[in-house]
N, C-alpha and C positions, 0 to 999 in steps of 0.2 A: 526321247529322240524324235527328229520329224520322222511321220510316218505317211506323208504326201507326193507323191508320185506324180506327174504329169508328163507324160510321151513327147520326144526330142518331138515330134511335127505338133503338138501342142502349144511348144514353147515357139515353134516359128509361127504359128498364126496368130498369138500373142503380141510376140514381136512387130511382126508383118499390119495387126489391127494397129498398133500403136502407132508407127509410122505415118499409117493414113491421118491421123485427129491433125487438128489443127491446132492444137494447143500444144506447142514446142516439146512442153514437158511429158506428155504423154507418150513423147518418142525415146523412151527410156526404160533401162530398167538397174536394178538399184540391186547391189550382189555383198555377201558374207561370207564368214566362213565359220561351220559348227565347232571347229578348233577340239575336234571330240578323238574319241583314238585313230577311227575311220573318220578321216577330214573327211567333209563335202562341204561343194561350193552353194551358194543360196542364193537363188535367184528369184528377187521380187517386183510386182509392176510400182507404180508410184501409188496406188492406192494401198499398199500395203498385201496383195494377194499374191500367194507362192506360186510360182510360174512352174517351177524345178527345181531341183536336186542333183548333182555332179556327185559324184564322187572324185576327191582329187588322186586317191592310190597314194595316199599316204597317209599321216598321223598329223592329229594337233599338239595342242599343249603351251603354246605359246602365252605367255603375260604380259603387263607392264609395258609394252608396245606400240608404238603405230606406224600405220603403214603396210601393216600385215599384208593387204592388198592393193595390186598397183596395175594401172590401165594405160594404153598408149595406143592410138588406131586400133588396128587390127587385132590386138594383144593383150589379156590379163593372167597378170603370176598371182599366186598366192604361196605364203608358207606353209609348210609341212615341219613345223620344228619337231617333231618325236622322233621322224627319222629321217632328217638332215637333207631335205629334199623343195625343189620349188614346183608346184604346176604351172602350167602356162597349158592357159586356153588362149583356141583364136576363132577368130568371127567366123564363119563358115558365107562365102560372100555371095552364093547362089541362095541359100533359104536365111540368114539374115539370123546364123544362131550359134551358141557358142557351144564347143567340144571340145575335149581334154586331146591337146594340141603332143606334149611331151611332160615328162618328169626329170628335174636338172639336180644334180646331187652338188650338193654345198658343201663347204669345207669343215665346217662348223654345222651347229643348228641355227639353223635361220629364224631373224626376228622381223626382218622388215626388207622392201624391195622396190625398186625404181625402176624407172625407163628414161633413157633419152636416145635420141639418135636411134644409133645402133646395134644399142645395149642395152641387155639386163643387170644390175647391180644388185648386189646381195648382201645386205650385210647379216653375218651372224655374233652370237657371242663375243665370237673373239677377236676376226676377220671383217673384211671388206673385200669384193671381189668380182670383176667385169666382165660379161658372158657376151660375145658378139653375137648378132642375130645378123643372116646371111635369106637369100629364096630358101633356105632348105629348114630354118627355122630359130630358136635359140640354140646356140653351141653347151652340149653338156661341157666342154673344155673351157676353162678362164683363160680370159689372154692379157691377166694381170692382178695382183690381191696384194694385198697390205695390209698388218696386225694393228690393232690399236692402243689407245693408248696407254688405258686402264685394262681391257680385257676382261673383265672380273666376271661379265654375263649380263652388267647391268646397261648391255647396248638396247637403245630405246629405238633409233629412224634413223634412215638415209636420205638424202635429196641433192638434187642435182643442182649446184648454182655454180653462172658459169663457168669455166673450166675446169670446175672442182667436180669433188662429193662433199657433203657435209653429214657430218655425222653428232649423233648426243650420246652421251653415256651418262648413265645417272648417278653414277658417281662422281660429277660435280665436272663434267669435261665436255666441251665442245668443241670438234678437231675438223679439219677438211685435208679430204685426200686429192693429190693432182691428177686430171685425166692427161693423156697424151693426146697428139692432133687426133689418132683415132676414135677417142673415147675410153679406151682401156686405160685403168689404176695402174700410177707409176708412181715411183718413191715411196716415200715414210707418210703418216701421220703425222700432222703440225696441229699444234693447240691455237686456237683463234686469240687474239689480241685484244686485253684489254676486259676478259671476263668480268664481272661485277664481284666484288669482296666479299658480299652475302652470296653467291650463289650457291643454292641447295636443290639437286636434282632439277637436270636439266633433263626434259621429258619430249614432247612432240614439236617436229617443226615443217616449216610449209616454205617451197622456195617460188620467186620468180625472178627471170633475168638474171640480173647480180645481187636481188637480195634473199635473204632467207630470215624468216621471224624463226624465235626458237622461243619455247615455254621456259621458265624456270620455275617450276612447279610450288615447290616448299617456301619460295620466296615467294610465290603469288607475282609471279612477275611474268613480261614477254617480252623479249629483247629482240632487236634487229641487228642482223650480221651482215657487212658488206665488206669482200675485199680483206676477209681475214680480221676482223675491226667489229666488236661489239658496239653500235656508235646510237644505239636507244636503249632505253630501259624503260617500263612503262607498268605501272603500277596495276593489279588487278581488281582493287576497291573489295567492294562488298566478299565478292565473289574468290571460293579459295581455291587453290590449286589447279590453275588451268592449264592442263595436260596437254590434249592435242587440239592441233588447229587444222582450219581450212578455208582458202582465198579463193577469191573470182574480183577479179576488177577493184575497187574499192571499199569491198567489203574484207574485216580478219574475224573468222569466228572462231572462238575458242570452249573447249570442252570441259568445264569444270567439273570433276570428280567429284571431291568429297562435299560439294555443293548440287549437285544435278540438274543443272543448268549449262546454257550455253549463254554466252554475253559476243556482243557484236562490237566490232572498233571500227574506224572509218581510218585509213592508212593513205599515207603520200608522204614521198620525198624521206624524209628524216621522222618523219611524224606516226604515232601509233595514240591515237586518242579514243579513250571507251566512249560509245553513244549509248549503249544500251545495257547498263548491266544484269539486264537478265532478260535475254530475248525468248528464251524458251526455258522449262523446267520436264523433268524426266522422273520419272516411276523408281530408277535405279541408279544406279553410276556410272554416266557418259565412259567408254571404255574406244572409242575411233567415230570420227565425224569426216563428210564427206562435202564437197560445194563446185559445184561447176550449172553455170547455163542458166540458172535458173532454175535449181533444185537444191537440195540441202538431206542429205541421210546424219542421222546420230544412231550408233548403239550403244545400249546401253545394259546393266546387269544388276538383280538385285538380289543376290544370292543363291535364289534357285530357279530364276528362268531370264532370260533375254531379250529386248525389244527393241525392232528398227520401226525409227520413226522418221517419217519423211514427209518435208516439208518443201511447197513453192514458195518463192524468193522473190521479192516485188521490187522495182525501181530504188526502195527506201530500204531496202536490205532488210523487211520483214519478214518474221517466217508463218508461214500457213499453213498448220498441220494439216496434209494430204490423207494418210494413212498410217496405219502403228500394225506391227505383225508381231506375237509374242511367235519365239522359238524354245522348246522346252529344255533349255539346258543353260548353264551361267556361265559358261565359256566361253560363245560366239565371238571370235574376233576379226578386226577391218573390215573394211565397207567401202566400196565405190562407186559410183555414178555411172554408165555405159550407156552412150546415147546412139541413136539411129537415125542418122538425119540426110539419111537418102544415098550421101555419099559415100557410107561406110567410112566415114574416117570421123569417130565417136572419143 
């Protein structure tokens, strides 16, 4: 277990130095989760140094996932799958540091979690379900949920593309649920159009605007969904099984598991083309990968311990190993970015 401690005013002068650099990426810090009986949250600078430890007041256990952790301004949730619960920390906007905001009980066990607008999404096992967030914080109440379409346990992500959710289920299902003008889940579950004949375990996906890439793991494939319409398919080369992803601008990075690497594609319009198939290589088995700004988190696991490794991210979409932090346990799950870039809106 970590057994490293540093003081909530620790973590703001951290913080607070970080801000000051003038190198973008220093204005950050890069967060986990020990996924252990007692979750806690993990908070690291970009070199790789542990800042703090949260406890989220709940349990892990969560697998096969991504997404586990999700960021929006002021806002990050994490799962509690052991006991059916999401945390949501939030920025504290006078000392510039995050505290365990509320704990939202889920209908289901939770595997993975989103933000848009002015909502929390949740998807669990079985369920999908829309938590308004109001001045007073996230609503423990949904004001909308829908079962899916397999149900089985084998839900992997959620993401937000436009007026949907999309969702993966690994056994062999890719569906999107409708939001309302509000943003709350309404209707059924619909199967996207046009799935590929081989698909086998459909695993991690990344959205923006109207599109959303989805992994298709077992196929070695990563498809683009627009519009309810699988309308790319894009082979993964060398490299197998690439699980989870993660975008910024022109860059798709994908997380290859049973390979331990990550490979980079350069994306536009209808297009998903590898440039690099193997931008980086890992100790263990990529398990959630992270990309915003000009940073890049991977973690990864190789049977008996865990390691986030975080890298800067140049014009060319190369990666820069910054820092590597081992965590002594093989469960560590999700990973996110949280920047401080004066405005508090990260």
């Amino acid at each position: 277990m970590i057994n490293r401690f540093l003081g909530v005013g620790a973590v703001m002068l951290a913080i607070a130095a970080a801000a000051s650099a003038q190198d973008a990426n220093d204005r950050a810090v890069i967060v986990t989760a020990s996924n252990t009986a007692a979750n806690q949250l993990l908070i690291y600078s970009p070199a790789g140094t542990l800042l703090n430890v949260i406890p989220t007041q709940g349990q892990g256990g969560v697998s096969g996932n991504a997404g586990g952790i999700a960021q929006d301004h002021d806002r990050l949730a994490v799962v509690n799958f052991g006991s059916g619960n999401v945390s949501v920390f939030v920025k504290e906007f006078e000392h510039s540091a995050l505290r365990l905001e509320s704990v939202i009980p889920a209908l289901a066990s939770p595997v993975s979690v989103a933000f848009s607008g002015d909502h929390l999404y949740i998807l669990s096992t079985t369920r999908v379900e829309s938590h308004p967030i109001d001045g007073r914080g996230v609503s423990a109440g949904t004001d909308g949920t829908a079962g899916l379409l397999v149900a089985d346990g084998s839900a992997a992500q959620v993401g937000v593309v436009g007026g949907q959710l999309i969702i993966s289920e690994k056994s062999n299902v890719i569906e999107t649920v409708q939001l309302d003008r509000r943003g709350a889940v309404t209707g059924k579950a619909t199967l996207v159009n046009h799935i590929p004949a081989n698909v086998n375990a459909p695993f991690g996906l990344v959205t923006h605007g109207n599109d959303a890439y989805v992994t298709i793991a077992h196929a070695d494939e990563i498809s683009l969904v627009r519009n309810n319409d699988v309308l790319t398919v894009t082979g993964s080369g060398t490299q197998h099984a690439p699980c989870w992803l993660a975008l910024d601008g022109a860059f798709l990075f994908s997380a290859n598991s049973p390979s331990k690497t990550v490979s980079r594609y350069a994306v536009y319009g209808r297009v998903i083309t590898q440039d690099a198939a193997v931008a980086a290589t890992f100790a263990g088995n990529p398990t959630d990968i992270a990309y915003r700004a000009g940073l890049a988190a991977v973690v990864d696991a190789n049977g008996t311990v865990s390691h986030v490794s975080i890298f800067s991210v140049d014009g060319d979409g190369n990666l820069g190993l910054q820092g590597v932090a081992t965590i002594n346990n093989a469960a560590t799950n999700g990973v996110a970015i949280v920047r401080d870039d004066g405005d508090l809106d990260y």
